[in-house]
C-alpha positions as CSV (number, residue, x, y, z in Angstrom):
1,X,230.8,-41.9,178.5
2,X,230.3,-38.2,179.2
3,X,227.9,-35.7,177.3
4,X,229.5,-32.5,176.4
5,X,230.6,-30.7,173.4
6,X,233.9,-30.2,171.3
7,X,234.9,-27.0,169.7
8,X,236.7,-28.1,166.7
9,X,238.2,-24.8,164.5
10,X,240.4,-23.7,161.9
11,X,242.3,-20.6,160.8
12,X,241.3,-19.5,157.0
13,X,243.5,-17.2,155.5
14,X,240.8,-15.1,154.2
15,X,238.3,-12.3,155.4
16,X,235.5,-12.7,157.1
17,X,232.8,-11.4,154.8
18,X,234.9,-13.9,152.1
19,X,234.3,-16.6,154.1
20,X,230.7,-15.9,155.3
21,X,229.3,-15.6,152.0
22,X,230.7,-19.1,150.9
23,X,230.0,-20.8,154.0
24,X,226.6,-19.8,154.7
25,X,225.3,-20.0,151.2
26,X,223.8,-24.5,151.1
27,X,224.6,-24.4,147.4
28,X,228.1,-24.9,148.4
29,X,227.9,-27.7,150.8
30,X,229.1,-30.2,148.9
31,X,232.0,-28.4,148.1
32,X,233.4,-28.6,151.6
33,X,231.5,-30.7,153.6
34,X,231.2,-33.6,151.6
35,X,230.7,-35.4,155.3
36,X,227.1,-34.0,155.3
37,X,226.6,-35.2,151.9
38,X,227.0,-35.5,148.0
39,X,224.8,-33.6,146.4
40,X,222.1,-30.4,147.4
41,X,219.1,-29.2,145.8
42,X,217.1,-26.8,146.3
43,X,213.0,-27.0,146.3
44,X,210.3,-24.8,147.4
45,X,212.3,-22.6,148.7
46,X,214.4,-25.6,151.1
47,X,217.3,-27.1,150.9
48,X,218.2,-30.9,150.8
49,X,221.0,-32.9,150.8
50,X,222.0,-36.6,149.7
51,X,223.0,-38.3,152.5
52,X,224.5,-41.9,152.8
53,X,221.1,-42.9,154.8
54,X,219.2,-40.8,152.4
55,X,218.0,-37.1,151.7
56,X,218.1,-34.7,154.4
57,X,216.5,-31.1,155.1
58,X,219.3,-28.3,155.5
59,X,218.2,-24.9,156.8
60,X,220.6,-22.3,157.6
61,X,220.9,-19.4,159.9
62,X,219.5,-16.0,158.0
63,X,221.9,-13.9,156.8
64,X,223.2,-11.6,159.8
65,X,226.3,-9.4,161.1
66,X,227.5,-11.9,163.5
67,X,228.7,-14.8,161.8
68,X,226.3,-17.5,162.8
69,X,225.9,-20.3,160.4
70,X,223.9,-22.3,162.4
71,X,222.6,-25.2,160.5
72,X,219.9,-27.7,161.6
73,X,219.9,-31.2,160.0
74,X,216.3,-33.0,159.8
75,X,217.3,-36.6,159.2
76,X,215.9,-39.3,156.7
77,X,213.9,-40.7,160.0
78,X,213.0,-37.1,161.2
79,X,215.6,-36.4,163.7
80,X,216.3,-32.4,164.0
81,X,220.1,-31.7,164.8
82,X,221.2,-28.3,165.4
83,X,225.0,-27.8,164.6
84,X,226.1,-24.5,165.6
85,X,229.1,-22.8,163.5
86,X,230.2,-19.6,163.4
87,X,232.7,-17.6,161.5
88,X,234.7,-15.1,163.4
89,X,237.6,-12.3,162.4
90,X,241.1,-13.1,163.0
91,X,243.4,-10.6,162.4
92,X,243.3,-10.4,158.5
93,X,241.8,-13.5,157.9
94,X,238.7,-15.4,159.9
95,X,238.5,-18.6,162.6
96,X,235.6,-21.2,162.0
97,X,234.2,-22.2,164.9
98,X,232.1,-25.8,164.9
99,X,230.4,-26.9,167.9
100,X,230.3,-30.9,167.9
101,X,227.3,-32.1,170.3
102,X,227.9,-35.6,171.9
103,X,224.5,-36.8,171.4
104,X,222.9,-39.5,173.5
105,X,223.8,-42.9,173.4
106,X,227.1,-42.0,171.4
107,X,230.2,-43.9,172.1
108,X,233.9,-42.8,172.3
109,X,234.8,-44.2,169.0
110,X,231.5,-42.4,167.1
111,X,232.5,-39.0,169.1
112,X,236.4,-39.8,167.5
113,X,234.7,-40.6,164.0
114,X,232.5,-37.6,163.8
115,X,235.5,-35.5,165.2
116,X,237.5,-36.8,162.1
117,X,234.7,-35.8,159.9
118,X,234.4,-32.7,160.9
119,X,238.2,-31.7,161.3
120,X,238.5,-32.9,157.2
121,X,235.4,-30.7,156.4
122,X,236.9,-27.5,157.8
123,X,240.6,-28.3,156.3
124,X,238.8,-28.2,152.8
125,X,237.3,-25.3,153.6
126,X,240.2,-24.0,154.5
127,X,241.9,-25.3,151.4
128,X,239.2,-24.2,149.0
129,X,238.8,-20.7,150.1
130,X,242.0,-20.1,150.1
131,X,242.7,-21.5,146.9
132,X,240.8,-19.2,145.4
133,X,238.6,-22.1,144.4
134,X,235.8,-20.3,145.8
C-alpha cells in the first residue's frame, strides 16, 4: 500500500465562469455529487450534508479568480478532510480537476471504490452542465 494522490478530471463543454458558479455554490451538491450525500441545508450561515454515516459540515473555498473549490468535509465522528478541486479553462469550455488523497490505513480496493465515486460525480457534472440542467 502506497500513500499518494490521484488526479481524477473531466472535460466540460462549458465556460469556466458557467461552471464555477455551479460547482462552487453547496446548494448544488446533491445535484452532482450525490457520492458526498443526499440532501444539503444550510444553517447559521454553514453548510451540511446528509451522509450515509450521518450529517456532515461542508465548507467551501470563498469565492476567487482562480478556480479553487476547495472543500473540507468534517465527518459525523469529527474527522476534517480537505478535498482539493479546481476548475480550470480549456479552450472554450473548462477541465475539473479533483485531487483524491489516499488516506491512512486505506486499502487498494477502498482507493478503486472512492476512485469510482469520484469519476461518476464529475461525469454528472459533466452531463448536467452541459445539459443545460444547470
Amino acid at each position: 500500500m502506497t500513500s499518494g494522490s490521484r488526479h481524477l478530471s473531466i472535460h466540460i463543454d462549458r465556460p469556466l465562469s458557467t461552471v464555477y458558479a455551479f460547482a462552487s455554490d453547496p446548494a448544488n451538491l446533491p445535484r452532482w455529487a450525490p457520492g458526498l450525500g443526499s440532501s444539503i441545508v444550510q444553517e447559521d450561515g454553514a453548510w451540511f450534508v446528509e451522509t450515509a454515516h450521518g450529517r456532515a459540515r461542508v465548507t467551501v473555498a470563498p469565492d476567487n479568480p482562480y478556480g479553487v473549490l476547495d472543500q473540507e468535509v468534517v465527518t459525523p465522528s469529527g474527522e476534517a478532510v480537505y478535498v482539493p478541486l479546481r476548475v480550470t479553462a480549456d479552450g472554450d469550455g473548462s477541465e475539473v480537476v479533483f485531487t483524491l488523497r489516499r488516506t491512512p490505513g486505506m486499502t487498494d480496493a477502498e482507493l478503486e471504490r472512492d476512485t469510482a465515486l469520484v469519476t461518476a460525480d464529475l461525469e454528472l457534472l459533466k452531463k448536467v452542465l452541459e445539459d443545460g440542467d444547470a
